[in-house]
N, C-alpha and C positions, 0 to 999 in steps of 0.2 A: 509380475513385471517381466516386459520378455526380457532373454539373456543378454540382447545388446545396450541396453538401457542398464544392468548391473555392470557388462563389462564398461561401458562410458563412466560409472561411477566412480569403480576404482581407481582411477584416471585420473582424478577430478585436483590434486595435489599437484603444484606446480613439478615435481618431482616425480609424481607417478608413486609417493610412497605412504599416501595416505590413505585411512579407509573410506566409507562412508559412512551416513550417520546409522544406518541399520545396525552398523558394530555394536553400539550401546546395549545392543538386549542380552540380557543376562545370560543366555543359552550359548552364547556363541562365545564369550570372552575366554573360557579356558582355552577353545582351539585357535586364539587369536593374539595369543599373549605378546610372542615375539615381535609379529605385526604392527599391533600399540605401540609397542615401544619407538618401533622405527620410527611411524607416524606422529608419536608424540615429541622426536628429537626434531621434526620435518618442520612440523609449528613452529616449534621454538627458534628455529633456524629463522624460518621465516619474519617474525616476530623481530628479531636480533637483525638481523640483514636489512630491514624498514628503517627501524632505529638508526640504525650506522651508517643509512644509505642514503637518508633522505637531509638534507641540508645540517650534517653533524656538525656539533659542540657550536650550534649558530641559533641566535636567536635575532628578532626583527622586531624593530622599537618604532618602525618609521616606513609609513605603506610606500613611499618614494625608493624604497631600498631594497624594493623585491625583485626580486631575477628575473627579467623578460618572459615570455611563453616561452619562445624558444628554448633559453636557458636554461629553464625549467623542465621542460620535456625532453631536452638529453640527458638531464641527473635521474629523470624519472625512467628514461629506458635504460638508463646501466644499470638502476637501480631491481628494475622487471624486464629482463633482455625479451619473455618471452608475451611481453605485450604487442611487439611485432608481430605475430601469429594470430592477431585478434584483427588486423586489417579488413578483413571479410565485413566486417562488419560498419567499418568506415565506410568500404565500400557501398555499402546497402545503404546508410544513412546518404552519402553525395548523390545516390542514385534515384533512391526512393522518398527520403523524408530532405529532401533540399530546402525545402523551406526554413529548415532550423537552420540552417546557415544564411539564405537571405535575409532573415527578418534579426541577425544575430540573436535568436532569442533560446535562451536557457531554463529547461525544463525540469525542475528537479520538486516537482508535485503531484505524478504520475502512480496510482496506486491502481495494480491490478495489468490485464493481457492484454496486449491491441490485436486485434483483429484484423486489420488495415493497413496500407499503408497510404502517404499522401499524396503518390504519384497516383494509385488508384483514383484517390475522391479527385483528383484534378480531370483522368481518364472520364470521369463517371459524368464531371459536370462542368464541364471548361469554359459556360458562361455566367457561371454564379458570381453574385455580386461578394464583392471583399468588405468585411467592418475593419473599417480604421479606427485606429483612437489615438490620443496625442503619444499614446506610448506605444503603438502598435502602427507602424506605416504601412500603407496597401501592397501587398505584393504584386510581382512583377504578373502582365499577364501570363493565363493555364498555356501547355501545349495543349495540342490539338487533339481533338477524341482519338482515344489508339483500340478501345476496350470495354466491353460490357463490366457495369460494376455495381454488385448487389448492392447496395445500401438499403437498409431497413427501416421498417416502423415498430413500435411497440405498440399491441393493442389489451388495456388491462382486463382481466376478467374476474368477477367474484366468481368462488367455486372453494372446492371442496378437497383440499391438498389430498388425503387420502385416497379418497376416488378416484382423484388425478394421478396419483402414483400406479392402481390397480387394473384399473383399464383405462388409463389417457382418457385423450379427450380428442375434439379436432383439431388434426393438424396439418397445416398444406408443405406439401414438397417441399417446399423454400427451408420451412421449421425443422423438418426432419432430417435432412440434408444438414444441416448448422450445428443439429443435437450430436446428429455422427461426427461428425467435423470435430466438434469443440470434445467429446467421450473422447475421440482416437487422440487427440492432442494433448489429452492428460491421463494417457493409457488408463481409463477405469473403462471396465466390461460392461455391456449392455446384458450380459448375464447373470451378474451379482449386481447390477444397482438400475432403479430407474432414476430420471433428474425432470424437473420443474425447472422452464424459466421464471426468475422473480425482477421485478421494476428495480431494485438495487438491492444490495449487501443488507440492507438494515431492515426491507423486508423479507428475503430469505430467513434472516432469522427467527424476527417476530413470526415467522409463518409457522416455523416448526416448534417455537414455543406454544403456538396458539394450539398446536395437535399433541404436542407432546404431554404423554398422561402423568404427571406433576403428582394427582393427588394420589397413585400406588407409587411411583417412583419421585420423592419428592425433596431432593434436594439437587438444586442447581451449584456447579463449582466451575468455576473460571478462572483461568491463568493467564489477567492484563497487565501491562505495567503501565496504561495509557487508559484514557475515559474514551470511548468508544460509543456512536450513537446505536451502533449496530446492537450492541453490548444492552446497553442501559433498555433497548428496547424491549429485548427478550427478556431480559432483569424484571421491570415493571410488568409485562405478562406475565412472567412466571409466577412472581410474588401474588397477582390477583390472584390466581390459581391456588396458591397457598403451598408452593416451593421455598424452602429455606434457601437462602442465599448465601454462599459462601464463596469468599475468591484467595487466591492465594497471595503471599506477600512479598517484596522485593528486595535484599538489603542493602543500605545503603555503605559505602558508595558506589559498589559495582553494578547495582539493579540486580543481582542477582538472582533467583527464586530461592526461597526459606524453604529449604528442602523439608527439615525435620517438619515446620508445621503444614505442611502439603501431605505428606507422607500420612500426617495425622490424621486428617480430611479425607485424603484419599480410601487408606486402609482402615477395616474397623474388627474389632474383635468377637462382636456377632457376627455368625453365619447367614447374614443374610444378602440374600440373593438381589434386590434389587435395592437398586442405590439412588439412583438419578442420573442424570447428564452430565457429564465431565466436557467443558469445552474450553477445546487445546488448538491455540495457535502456534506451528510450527518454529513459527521465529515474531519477534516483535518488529511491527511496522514503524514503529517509531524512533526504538532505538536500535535495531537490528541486532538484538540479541537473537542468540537461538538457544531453542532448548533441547535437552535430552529426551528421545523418542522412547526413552524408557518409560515417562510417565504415563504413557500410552497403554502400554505391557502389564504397567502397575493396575492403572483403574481397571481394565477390561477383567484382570484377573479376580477382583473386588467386586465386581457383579455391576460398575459405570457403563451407561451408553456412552460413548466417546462422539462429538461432533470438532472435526478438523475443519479452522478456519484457515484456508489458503490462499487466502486474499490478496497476503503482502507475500507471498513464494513470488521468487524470480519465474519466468516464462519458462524454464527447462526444470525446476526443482524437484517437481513431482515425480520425474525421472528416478528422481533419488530417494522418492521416498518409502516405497515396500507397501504401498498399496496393498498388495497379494497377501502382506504377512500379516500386517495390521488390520487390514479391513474394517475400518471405521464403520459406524451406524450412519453417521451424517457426515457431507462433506458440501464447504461453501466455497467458491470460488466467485468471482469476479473479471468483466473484460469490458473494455469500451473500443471504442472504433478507431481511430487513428493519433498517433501518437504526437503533442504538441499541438492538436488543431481539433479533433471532436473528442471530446468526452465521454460522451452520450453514450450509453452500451446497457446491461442487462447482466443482474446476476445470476446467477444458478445451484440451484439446491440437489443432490444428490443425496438419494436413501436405497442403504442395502435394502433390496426387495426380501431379505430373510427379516427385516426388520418392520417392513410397513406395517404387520397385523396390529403390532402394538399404539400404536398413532389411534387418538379419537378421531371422528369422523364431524371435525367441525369447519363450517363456510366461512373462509377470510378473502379479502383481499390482499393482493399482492404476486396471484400469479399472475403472468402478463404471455399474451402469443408473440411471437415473432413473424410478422408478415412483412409482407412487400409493399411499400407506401405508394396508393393510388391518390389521395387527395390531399394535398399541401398547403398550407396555409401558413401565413407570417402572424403570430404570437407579440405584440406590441409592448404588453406591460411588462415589467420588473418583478424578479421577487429574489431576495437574500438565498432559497434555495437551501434548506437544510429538510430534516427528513423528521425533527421536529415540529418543524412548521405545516408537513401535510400532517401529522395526527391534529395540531390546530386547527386545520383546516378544515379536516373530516367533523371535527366537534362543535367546527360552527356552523354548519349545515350543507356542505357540497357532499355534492355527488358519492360517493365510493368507488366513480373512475378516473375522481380527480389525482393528481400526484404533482407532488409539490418539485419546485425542477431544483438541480441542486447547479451550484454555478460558479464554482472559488475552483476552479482552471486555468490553464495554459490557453494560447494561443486565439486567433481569428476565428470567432463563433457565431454561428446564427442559427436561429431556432424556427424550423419546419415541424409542425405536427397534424398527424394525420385523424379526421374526423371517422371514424372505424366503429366504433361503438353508437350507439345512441344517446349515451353520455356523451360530454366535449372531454378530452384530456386536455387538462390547462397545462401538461408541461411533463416532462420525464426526467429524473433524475438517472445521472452516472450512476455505474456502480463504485459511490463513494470515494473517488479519488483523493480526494481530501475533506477533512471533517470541519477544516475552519470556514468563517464567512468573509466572503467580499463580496464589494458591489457586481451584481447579475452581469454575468457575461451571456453570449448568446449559443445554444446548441444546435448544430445544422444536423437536420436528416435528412437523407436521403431516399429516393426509392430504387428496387430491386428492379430489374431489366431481365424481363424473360428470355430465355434463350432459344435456338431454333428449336422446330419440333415442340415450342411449348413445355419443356423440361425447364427447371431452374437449376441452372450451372453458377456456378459461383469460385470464387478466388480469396482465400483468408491470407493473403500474401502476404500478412506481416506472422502468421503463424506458420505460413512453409517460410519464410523464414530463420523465426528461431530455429524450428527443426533442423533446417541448412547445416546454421552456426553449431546447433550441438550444446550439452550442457557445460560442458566440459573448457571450451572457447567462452562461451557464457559468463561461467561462473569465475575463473581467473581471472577474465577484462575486471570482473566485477569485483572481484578483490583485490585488484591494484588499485583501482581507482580510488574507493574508498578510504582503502589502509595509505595512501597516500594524501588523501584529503584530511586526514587524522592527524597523521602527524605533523603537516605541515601548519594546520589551524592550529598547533599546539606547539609551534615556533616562535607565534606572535606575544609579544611582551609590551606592558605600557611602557615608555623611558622615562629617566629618572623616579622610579621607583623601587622596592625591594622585588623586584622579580615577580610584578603582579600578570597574570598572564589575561589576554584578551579575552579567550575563549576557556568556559567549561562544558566538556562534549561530557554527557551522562550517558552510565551505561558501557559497554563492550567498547575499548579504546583500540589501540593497532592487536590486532588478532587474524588470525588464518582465519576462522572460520564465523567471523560475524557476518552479518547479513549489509547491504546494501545501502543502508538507511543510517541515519544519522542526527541525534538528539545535541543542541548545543542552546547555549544561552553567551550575550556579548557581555562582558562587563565594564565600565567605564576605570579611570585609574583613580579613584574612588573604593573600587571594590564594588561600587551598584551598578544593577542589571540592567540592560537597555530592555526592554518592551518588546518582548517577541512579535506583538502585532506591529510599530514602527519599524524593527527591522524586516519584516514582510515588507513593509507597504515602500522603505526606499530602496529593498532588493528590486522591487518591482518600477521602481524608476530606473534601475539599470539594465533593466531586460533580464531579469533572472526572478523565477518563478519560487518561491518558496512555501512551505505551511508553517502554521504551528500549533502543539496540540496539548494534551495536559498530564505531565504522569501522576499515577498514584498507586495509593498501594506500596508504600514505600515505608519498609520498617528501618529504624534504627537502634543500635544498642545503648547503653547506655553510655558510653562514652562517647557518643555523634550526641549525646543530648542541647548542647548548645547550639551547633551546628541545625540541627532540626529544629528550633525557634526560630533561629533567624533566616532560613531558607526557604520555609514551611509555604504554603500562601493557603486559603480558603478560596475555589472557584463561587460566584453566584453572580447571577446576571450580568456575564458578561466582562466583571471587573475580579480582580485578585485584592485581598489584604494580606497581612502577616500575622498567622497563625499565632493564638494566645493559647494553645495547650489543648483547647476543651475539648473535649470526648464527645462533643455533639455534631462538633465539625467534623470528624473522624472523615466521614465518608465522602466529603467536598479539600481535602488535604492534598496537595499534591506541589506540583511543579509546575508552571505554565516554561516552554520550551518551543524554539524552532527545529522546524525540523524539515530535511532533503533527503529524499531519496533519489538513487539512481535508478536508471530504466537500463535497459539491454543496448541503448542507443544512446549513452551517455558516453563522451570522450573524455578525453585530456583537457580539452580546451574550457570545458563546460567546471570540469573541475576547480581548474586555475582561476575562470571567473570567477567563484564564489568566493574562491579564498584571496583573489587581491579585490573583492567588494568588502568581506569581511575588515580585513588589513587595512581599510580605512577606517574603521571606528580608533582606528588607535592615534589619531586626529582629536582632540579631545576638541576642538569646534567643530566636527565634522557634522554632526547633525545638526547644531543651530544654523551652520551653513546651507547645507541644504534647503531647509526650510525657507532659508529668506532667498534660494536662488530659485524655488519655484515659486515665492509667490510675486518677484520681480520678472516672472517670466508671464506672470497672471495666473497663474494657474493653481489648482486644489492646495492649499496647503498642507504640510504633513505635519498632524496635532503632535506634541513633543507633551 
């Protein structure tokens, strides 16, 4: 990692007296002792100061009785003086992404890097037409072309991930240009790793399951706290293959990881040298926990290939994360085009080149080229758009350059796709921004605009950017925000009750170093759960974007045993029950849960929405009301 990317690290403590997460590895702790210590009083400071700072010894029984925005965003700057310092980034947001402020719309379902911004796509195509919907009004007209602005097409290819790795394949300018672009933005070498573009996140995986040699290395181990399509993909590849499946477990209530039985998994008493694949997400996307980079240190040491999923890392994380020390076998990232308005984008698979040899040399789909779109075409039909539905799809007889589009996004979409292959692609999914379903929105692509001389010059403006802001600006905005969304959804109380609280946020609560994201469920003054998919669906009647998704893997002791009955649920097709114990459901046991995450481009304001939308369930007609006000307005009912 270069030296300016560790000195940004140390930094990264609103204090300047914390370490980074590299601290964690065992070699370093004895010359770091006094260090710790600072940094661990810093937390705790931090931690204590939230608490005390953020609407103390007050609770809120009555969404009429919440403090203004205003009001609210001066208790939140005394409370983070040095959230003023983050302005840079307002700026970029009124400058570049204006549209979130036009359309007042709240974006907190954003997984993965943009690429773009939306003053570009407006630069790029200032006479495209706008999708309105009764919840989405047209925005105002584009300015006036200022700018040449690459937009892309996907074109998929069957082929041969290892070949591809060994000696490429064709690539035009545009491709190779984007490769470097996107390698320099997440400082990995083009000397220690090649990378694959893949159609999304969930075939990247399946891709490297489909090569990875399972049956001398054959136990697959994963550390989710969430059901993942990405996950379950490479899961059911691996298992045909005849890999044992092992994941690790979380305890309840903090979600924690079950160190001792990880450790057990992990390590093993025979000397043997190959293990299988250990794959390690930095931090959880759902609940933004983060884990210790030691596990890392551990498997590698045990003879694990390690694949790091970097999916849900903030846009500067990777900064922080010792790439150089670690050097991962596999590394998966994720990026879409612009942020609030295209989804649409491509993942990417990185494999240390010291590691290709060992990969079979087996033909899949799912790597895809990145060119420049010459023939455009409007896509008419519908589709729900999950990344189950193209392996349905493949099964019942399309193409293998079919891809199924994925579509439970933000913002005003439309869907161009480019006829490139002699296949038709019926459609391109994101890279996985969110795993639930809603009805099909529409993905816009665009095409790439050569430059003079015939060279393709290009602009990732939203990733100069982040770079600008720095990770360090970054990651504070980002840990105000949050820790302030935390605590205040944890002010809410139903009235006249015993202190029944609105909200239960699972997982990592006010803390320095959680991650960005945020696992909550509403409860009525009952004590029972509203429906994470109705509270989706009437966030989205107030302009505010939300997911929700499912944890599991969640152990408890023997004293939660009560607690774990009546919390439990079994997923299948779509609906939840309450779990009766049986060891058959084991592996469908979990949580269904909303959940938001913030982007780099998340305010105050966006915040304060969610939590005085939240602050009205404690309305206890609040949802019957709704319902009979839109369907007196004619419109979609929301089933209750």
């Amino acid at each position: 990692m270069p030296p300016s990317c560790l000195n940004e690290v140390s930094q990264v403590c609103l204090h300047g007296c914390c370490p980074n997460p590299l601290l964690n590895l065992p070699t370093q702790e004895k010359t770091i002792s006094k260090p710790r210590s600072s940094s661990s009083a810093c937390r705790r400071d931090f931690a204590t100061k939230t608490t005390s700072s953020i609407f103390p010894n007050t609770k809120f029984t009555n969404h009429e009785s919440l403090p203004s925005l205003q009001e609210s965003f001066l208790e939140f700057v005394k409370a983070y003086p040095q959230y003023s310092a983050t302005d840079q980034i307002d700026q970029i947001r009124a400058q570049e992404y204006y549209h979130l402020s036009l359309s007042d719309h709240t974006c907190l379902d954003y997984i993965g890097i943009g690429l773009f911004s939306y003053s570009q796509l407006q630069n790029q195509d200032s006479s495209r037409d706008q999708v309105a919907s009764s919840s989405y009004p047209p925005l105002p007209p584009s300015p006036p072309l200022k700018s040449d602005f690459p937009f892309f097409s996907i074109s998929l290819k069957t082929g041969n991930l290892k070949m591809q790795l060994l000696h490429g394949g064709r690539e035009s300018e545009f491709e190779s240009a984007m490769k470097k672009r996107i390698m320099g933005f997440l400082n990995i070498s083009e000397n220690d790793y090649c990378m694959v573009f893949t159609a999304n996140r969930t075939s990247a995986f399946k891709l490297l399951a489909e090569a990875y040699p399972f049956q001398s290395n054959q136990k697959l181990l994963t550390v989710y706290d969430y059901q993942s399509e990405a996950v379950e993909a490479m899961t059911n590849c691996s298992e045909k293959k005849g890999a044992r499946i092992m994941s690790a477990e979380f305890s309840w209530p903090r979600l924690r990881i079950q160190s001792a039985k990880l450790r057990k998994m992990v390590e093993s008493k025979k000397k043997k040298k190959k293990r299988g694949l250990f794959v390690f997400p930095l931090h959880s996307r759902i609940t933004g926990a983060r884990y210790p980079y030691l596990w890392m240190s551990i498997a590698q040491e045990n003879g694990w290939h390690i694949l790091i999923d970097a999916c849900a890392l903030g846009p500067k994380d990777m900064d922080s994360f010792g790439l150089s020390l670690f050097r991962p076998d596999f590394l998966i990232c994720s990026f879409y085009k612009v942020f609030g308005e295209n989804p649409s984008g491509f993942g990417c698979l990185f494999v240390k080149k010291s590691t290709i040899p060992i990969l079979e040399a087996t033909t899949s789909a799912g790597i895809v080229n990145i060119v420049p779109a010459k023939k455009l075409f409007q896509l008419g039909d519908e589709s729900s758009g999950t990344d189950t539905e193209l392996e349905q799809a493949s099964k019942a007889g399309l193409r293998g350059d079919d891809l199924a589009s994925s579509s439970s996004f933000s913002g005003h979409l439309q869907i161009r796709l480019e006829h490139e292959l002699s296949g038709e692609l019926k459609g391109l999914e994101d890279s996985e921004i969110r795993e639930s379903e809603k009805p099909a929105d529409l993905i816009k692509l665009g095409n790439a605009e050569s430059s003079r001389n015939g060279r393709q010059e290009f602009e990732c403006r939203c990733l100069d950017q982040v770079d600008s802001s720095g990770l360090i600006l970054i990651s504070n905005r980002a840990r105000y925000l949050i820790n302030w969304l935390v605590s205040s959804l944890m002010k809410l109380e139903h009235p006249n009750t015993e202190g029944i609280p609105l909200v239960r946020i699972y997982g990592p609560k006010i803390k320095f170093e959680r991650g960005p994201a945020l696992a909550f469920n509403i409860f009525d003054w009952k004590g029972e759960k509203v429906e994470p998919v109705l509270v989706q669906k009437l966030a989205d009647r107030s302009n505010i974007s939300l997911s929700y998704g499912f944890l599991h893997n969640i152990w408890f002791a023997d004293k939660y045993a009560e607690e774990k009955e009546r919390i439990l649920e079994v997923r299948g097709n779509g609906s939840t029950k309450i779990v009766k114990n049986k060891s058959k459901d084991k592996a469908d046991q979990g949580i269904t849960v909303v959940t938001a995450a913030l982007g780099f481009l998340a305010n105050f304001r966006d915040t304060y929405k969610l939590w005085a939308f939240v602050a009205q369930f404690l309305d206890a007609d609040f949802v019957e009301k709704e319902r009979w006000r839109y369907t007196a307005l004619n419109q979609k009912t929301v089933e209750v």
